[in-house]
N, C-alpha and C positions, 0 to 999 in steps of 0.2 A: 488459685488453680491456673495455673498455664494454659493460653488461648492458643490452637492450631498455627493460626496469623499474631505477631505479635509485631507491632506500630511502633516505627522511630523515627524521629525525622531525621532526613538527609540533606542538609544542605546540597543546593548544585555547585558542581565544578569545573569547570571548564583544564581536561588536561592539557600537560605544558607540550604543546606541537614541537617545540625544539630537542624534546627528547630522541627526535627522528634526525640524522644525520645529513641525511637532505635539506631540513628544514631549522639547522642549527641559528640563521641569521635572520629569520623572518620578521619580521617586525610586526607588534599589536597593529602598526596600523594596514601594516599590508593583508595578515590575519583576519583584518575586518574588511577589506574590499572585496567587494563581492566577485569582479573582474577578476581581480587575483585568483581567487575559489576558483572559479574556470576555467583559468589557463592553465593550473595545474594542477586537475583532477586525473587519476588515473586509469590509467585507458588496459592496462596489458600486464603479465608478468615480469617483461622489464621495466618497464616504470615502478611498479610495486617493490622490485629488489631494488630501485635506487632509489628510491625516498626511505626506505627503510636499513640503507647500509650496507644489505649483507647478515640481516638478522635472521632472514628466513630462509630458511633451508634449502637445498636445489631438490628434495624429494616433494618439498612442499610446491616448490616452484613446478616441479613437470608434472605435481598432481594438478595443479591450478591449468596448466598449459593443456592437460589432457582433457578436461571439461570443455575450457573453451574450443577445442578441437571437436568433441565428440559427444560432448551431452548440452553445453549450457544453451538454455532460449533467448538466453539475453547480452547482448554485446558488454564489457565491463565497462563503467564507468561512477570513477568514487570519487568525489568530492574531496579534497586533504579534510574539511569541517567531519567527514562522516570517517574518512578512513584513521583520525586522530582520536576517537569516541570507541576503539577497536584495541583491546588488549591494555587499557592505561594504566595498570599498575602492573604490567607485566615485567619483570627483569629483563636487563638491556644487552642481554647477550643471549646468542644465538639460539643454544639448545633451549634456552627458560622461554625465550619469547616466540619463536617457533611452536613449543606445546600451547605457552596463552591466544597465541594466535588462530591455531588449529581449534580453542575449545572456544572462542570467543562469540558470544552469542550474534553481535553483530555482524562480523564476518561471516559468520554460518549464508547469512541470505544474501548480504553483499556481494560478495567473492565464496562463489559457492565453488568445491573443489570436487573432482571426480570420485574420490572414496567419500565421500559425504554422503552421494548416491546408494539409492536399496539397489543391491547389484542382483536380486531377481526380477526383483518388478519396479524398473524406475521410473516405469508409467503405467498407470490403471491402463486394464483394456478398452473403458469407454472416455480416454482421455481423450480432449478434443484440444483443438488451436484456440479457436471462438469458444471457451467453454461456455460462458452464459449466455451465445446464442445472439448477442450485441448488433452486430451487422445485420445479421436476418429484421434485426427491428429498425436498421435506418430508415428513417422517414423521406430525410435527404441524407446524401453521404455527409457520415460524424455526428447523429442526430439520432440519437435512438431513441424511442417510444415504446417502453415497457409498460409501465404503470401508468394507470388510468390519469394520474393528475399532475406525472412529475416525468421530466423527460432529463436525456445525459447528452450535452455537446461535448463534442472531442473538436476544438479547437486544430489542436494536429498532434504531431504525432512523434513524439520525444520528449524527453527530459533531460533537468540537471544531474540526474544521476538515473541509475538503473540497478532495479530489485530482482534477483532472480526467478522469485517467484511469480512474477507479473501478470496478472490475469489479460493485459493485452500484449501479450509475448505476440500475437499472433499478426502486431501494427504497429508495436512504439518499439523503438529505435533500429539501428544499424541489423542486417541481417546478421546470421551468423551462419558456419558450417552446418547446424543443423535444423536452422531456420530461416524462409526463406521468402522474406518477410512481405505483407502487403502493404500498398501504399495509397494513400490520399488522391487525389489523380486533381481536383479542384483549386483552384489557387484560394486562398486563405480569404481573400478578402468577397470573391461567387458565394463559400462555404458559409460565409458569418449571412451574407446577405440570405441564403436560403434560408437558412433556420431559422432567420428574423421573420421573413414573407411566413412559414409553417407556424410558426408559433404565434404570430398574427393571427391568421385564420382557425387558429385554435384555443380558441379560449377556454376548454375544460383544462387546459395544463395550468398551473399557479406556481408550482416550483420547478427551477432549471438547476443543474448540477452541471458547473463549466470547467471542465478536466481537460484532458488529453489523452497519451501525454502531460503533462505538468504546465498549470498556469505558469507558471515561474519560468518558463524560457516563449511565454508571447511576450514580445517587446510591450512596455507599461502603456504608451499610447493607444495602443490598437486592442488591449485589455481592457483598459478604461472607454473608447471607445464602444466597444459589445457591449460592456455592460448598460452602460448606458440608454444604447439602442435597446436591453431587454426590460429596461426602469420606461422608458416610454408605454411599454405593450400594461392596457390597464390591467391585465387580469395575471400579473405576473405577481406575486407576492414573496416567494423567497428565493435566493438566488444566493448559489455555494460555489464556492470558488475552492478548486482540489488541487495540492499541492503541495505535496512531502519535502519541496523546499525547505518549507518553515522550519523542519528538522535537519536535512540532510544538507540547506544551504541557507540557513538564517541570515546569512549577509544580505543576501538578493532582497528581504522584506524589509530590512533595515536603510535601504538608499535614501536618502533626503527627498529624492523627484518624486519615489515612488510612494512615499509616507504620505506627501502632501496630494498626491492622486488619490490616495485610498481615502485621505479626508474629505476629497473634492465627492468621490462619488458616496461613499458611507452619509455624510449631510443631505444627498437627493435622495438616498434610500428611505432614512429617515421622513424626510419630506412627505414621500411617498406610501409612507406606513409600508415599506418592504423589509423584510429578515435579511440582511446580509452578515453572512457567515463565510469563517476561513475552516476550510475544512484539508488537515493534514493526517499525516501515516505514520507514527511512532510506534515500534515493536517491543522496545527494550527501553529499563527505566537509562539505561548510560547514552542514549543519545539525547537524553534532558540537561541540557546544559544550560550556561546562564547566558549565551547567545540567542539560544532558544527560544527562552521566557523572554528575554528581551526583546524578540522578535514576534512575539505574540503578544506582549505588553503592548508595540508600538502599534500591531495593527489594532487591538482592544481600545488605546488610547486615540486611535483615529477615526471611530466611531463604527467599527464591526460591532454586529453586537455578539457574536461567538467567535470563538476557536475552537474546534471540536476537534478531536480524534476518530480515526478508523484502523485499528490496526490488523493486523492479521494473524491467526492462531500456527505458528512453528515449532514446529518438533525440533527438541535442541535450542529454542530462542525463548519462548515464552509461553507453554504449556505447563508451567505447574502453578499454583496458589497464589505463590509467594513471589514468582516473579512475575503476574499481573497485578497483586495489588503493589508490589514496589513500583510498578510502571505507571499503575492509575494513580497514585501517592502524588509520585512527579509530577506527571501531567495536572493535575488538579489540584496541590498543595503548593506548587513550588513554581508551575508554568503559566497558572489561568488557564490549562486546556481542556477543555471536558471529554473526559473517559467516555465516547458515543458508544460503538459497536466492536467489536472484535468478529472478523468474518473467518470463517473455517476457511483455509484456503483451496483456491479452486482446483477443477480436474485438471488441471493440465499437463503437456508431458511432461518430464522427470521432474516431475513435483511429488511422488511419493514417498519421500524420505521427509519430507516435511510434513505433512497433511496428517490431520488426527481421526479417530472416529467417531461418530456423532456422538457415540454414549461417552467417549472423552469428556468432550466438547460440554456434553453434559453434567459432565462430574465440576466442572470446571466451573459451569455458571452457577451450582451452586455451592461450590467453598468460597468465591467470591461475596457472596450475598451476605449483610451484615456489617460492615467492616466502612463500606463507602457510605456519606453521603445518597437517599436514595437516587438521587437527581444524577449522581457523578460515577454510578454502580453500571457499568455499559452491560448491553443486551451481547451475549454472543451468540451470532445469529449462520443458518447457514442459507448461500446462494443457488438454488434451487435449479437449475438448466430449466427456463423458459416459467418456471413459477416468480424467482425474487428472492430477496430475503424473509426468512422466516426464522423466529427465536427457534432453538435447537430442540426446547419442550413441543413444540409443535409438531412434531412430526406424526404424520396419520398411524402407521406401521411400519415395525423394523424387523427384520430378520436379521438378529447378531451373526449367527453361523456364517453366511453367506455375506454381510457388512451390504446389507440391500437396505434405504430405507423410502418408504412412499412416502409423498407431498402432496399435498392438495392446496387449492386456491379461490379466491374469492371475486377473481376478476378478468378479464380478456386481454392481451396483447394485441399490438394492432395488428398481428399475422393471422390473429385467431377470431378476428371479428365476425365471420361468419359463421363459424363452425360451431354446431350442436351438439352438446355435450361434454362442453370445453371444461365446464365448472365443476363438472361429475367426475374429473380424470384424475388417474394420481399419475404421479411423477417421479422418477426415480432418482436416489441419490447415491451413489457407492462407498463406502469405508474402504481405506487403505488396505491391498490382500495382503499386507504383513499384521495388518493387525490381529488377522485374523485366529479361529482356532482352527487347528492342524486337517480338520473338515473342512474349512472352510475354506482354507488355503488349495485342498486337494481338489473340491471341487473347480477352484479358477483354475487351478492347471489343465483340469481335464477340458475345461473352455477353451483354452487357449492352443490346446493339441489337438479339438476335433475339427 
């Protein structure tokens, strides 16, 4: 009898980059420099029509121009590693690869274009910048203090590439037309020292979560540095290093200097009985290539003892079955990376054309169930404004009609450390108004006109 999910393996591939006309002479070995990767990633609709020839359409092109103008939160910036993982068996002429490129699940969040957009509601009413509320909990600036045991540094504040969907649209990277961005105000080296002195004096934290922005563009000395200074602090136990490089720019984890760094510090970790883990963002099984795995081999073989994934749930990228277990197949058959969390993606503005509804979200966790490894079978969990993540079954109560659902919690923030009654409160989470039904949808109108 024929199973819902039906399991095959796919070897990884890495597509031939010279299929791009721009990129007709590149050489394997310039392909693997990571330096390369950066100097020419693409920033803008004309870069995008010259590495690609002339493939892409000019309607394609002023749909891309008119986002960046007027809806997108995030400055463009694609990797050739990530924008080459985009449309790869697409035919190599204009009308064929224009349509592969438009329905390309990767491009969908990369190079997100203006009709991609819900054109009535391309932001929840209660979309915010800060959706999770991050800043409200710095401790020191880049230093937030959510949960009781485990804190988030933001080193700074960019990346090797840019997600459209970015939950910190509201601080990592270049402003854009219609955002108008905050910034670090600290020099980098004040920043690392405060959150050393805080986290000294605080010894209920054990685990640090050291992002950005993306580890992958802190130069390797002053990376290995921090860490270090947090391998000294005794009561630190595991410490995650966040960085969609490993995907979107596997060269960068690949450099000889920084291979032999990760071994220098992963043997102290060890030493120290500490978890050091690379924790990266894969959406889609075609950015598993064998760069990839390579790149998550060398940091495994350098003495991480994880690679873990977090990916995020997109409408159009990887909300059905079949393209999460192809995606967890990859990552954990084929890359050594383990399938962690799939997070609903957050409120923020014109993120409604992606964003699912919880009872989705929940259909989702369980046709997944069965198939994986139970170790490799990731939680999809949602991020709660001012609760955290919580698995999608958790939720206290939900009003479908309306897409309202309450949260409840087991623990204080450090904003909330006084107040009575914290633990008693629900929290609210909202479903996308297109998901809704034709109630449900009237009622948000009639919200939004009174």
């Amino acid at each position: 009898m024929p199973q819902p999910y039906t399991y095959a393996r796919r070897e990884l591939v890495e597509p031939d980059w010279r299929r791009f006309p721009a990129w007709r002479e590149v050489t394997e070995q310039q392909w693997r420099d990571a330096q390369w990767q950066r100097v020419h990633c693409v920033r803008d609709a004309r870069q995008l029509n010259e590495v690609t020839g002339g493939l892409l359409s000019a309607e394609f092109l002023a749909d891309l121009a008119t986002d960046q103008e007027r809806l997108a939160t995030m400055s463009m910036l694609v990797p050739p590693q990530m924008l080459n993982t985009m449309a790869p068996d697409a035919a190599m002429r204009p009308a064929e690869f224009t349509a592969a490129f438009y329905a390309d699940p990767i491009r969908r969040y990369m190079i997100p274009v203006a009709s991609d957009r819900d054109a009535e509601w391309p932001s929840h009413p209660h979309a915010e910048r800060d959706s999770l509320h991050e800043a409200e909990m710095w401790v020191v600036e880049g230093l937030t203090h959510r949960y009781p045991t485990k804190v988030l540094a933001e080193l700074l504040s960019t990346c090797p590439q840019y997600c459209g969907h970015c939950t910190r649209m509201d601080l990592v990277g270049n402003s854009t037309p219609t955002v108008d961005k905050h910034r670090l105000t600290l020099k980098p080296a004040d920043r690392q020292d405060r959150i050393i002195d805080y986290l000294r004096r605080t010894p209920g934290v054990r685990d640090v979560v050291v992002s950005g922005g993306d580890v992958a563009n802190v130069p390797w000395p002053r990376l290995e540095a921090f860490v270090s200074r947090l391998l000294d602090i005794d009561s630190i136990r595991d410490i995650r290093l966040a960085s969609k490089a490993l995907a979107g720019l596997p060269q960068h984890w690949l450099q000889p200097a920084l291979v032999e760094g990760m071994t220098r510090v992963a043997g102290r970790a060890r030493e120290r009985g500490v978890n050091l883990a690379i924790h990266t963002h894969v959406n889609h099984a075609q950015s598993i290539t064998p760069l990839v795995a390579e790149a998550a081999g060398a940091m495994l073989d350098a003495g991480v003892r994880d690679v873990r994934n977090q990916g995020v749930l997109m409408r159009g990228v990887n909300t059905t079955p079949e393209a999460l277990l192809d995606l967890c197949f990859a990552l954990q058959g084929e890359a050594n990376v383990l399938p962690y969390y799939f997070y609903m993606c957050d409120m923020i503005p014109h993120a409604e054309h992606w964003r699912v509804a919880v009872w989705e979200a929940q259909e989702l966790q369980r046709a997944i169930m069965g198939y994986l490894p139970g170790f490799a079978t990731p939680r999809i969990v949602c991020d709660v404004p001012y609760v955290g993540k919580r698995w999608v079954d958790q939720v206290a109560e939900y009003d479908r009609e309306l897409g309202i659902s309450y949260w409840t919690k087991n623990y204080r923030t450090g904003i909330e450390a006084d107040e009575a009654g914290v633990l008693a409160r629900r929290h609210t989470y909202y479903d996308p108004v297109g998901t809704l039904p034709e109630s449900g949808r009237a009622w948000w109108r009639k919200q939004q006109n009174s």
